[in-house]
C-alpha positions as CSV (number, residue, x, y, z in Angstrom):
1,X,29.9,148.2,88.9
2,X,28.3,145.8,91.2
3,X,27.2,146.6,94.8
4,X,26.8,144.3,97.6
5,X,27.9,142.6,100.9
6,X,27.3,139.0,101.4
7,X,28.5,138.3,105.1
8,X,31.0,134.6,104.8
9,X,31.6,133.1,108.3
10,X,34.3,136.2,109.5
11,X,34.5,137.7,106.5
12,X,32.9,140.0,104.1
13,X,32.7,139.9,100.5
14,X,33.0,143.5,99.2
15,X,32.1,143.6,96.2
16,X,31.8,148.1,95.7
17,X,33.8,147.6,92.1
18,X,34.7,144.6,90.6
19,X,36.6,145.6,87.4
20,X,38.4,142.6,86.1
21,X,37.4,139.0,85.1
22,X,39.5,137.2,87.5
23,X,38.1,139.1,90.2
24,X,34.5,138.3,89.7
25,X,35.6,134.6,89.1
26,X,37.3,135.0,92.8
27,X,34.0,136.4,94.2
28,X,31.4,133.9,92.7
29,X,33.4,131.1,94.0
30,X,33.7,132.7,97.2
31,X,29.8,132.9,97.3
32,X,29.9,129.4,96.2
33,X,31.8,127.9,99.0
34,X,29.5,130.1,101.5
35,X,26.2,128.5,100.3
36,X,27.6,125.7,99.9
37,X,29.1,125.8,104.2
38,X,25.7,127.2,104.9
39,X,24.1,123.8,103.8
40,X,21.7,125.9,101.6
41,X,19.8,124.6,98.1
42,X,19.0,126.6,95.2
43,X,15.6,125.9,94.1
44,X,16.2,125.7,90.6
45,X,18.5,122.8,91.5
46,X,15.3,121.1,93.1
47,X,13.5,121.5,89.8
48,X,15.8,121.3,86.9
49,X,13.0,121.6,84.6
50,X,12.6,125.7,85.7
51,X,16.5,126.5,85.0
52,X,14.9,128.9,82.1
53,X,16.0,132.4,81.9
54,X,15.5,134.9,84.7
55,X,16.9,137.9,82.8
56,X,16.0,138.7,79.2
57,X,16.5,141.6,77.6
58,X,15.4,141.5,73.7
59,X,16.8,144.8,72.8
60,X,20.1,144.0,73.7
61,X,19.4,140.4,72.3
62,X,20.9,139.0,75.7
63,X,19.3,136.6,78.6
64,X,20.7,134.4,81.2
65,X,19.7,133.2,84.5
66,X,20.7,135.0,87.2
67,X,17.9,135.4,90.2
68,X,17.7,132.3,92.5
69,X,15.7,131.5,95.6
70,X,18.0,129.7,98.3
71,X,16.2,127.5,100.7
72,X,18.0,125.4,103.7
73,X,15.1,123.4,103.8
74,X,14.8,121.7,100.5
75,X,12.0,119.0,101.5
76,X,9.5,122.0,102.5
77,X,9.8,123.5,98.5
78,X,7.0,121.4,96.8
79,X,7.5,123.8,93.9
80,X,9.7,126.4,91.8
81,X,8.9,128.3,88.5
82,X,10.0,131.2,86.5
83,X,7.1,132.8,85.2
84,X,6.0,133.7,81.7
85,X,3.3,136.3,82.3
86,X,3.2,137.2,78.2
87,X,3.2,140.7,79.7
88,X,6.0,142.2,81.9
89,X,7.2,145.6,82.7
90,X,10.9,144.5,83.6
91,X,13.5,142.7,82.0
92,X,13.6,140.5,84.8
93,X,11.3,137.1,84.9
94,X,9.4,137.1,88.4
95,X,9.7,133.5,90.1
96,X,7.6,132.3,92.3
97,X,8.0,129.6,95.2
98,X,5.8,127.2,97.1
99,X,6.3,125.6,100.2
100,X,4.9,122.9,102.4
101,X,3.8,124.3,105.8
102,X,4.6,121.6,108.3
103,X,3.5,121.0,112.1
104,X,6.1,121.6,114.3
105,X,4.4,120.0,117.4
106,X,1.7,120.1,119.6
107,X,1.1,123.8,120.0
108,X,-1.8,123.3,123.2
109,X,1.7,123.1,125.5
110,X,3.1,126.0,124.0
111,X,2.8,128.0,127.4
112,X,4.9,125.4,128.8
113,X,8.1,125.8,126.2
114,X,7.9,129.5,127.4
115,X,11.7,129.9,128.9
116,X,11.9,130.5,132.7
117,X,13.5,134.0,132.6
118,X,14.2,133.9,136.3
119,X,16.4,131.1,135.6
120,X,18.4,133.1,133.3
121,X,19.9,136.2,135.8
């Protein structure tokens, strides 16, 4: 059974027991077309290199790749890696993300961005 809501423009997509094949075909393309609307990146797009294995499991002889970090600012992401720490405690890989901090702007005015709230009754 999977669990989880993933909130798509108006609608939800309930996911409290997907049971057949079709359905969960329905569903990924349904979160899909919401990343996709939302303009947002998956990092291990950004660095094809790290599309290794997130998930492995040697005792049931079974791996795949299924955690992902979604940015919706690609050009900040400078880098992207699934770890191999030799040692790990879960059958899940951790991955680990960098970004570029940027300057947004002179932050000396910042005082005088501050909105008016007088203005705003």
């Amino acid at each position: 059974m999977i669990m989880f809501c993933i909130p798509c423009h108006h609608d939800v997509i309930d996911l409290q027991a997907v049971n057949s094949y079709w359905q969960v075909i329905l569903t990924l393309i349904q979160i899909y077309n919401f990343i996709q609307s939302v303009h947002l990146h998956r990092c291990d797009d950004l660095f094809p290199d790290q599309k290794t294995p997130t998930y492995i499991n040697t005792a049931l002889d079974q791996e795949n790749q299924i955690d992902y970090i979604l940015t919706s600012a690609a050009s900040s992401v400078s880098n992207f890696q699934a770890l191999d720490l030799g040692v790990n405690f879960s059958d899940h890989v951790p991955i680990c993300l960098s970004v570029i901090k940027t300057n947004t702007g002179d932050t000396s005015k910042a005082s005088d961005a501050s909105p008016n709230h007088n203005n705003l009754l």
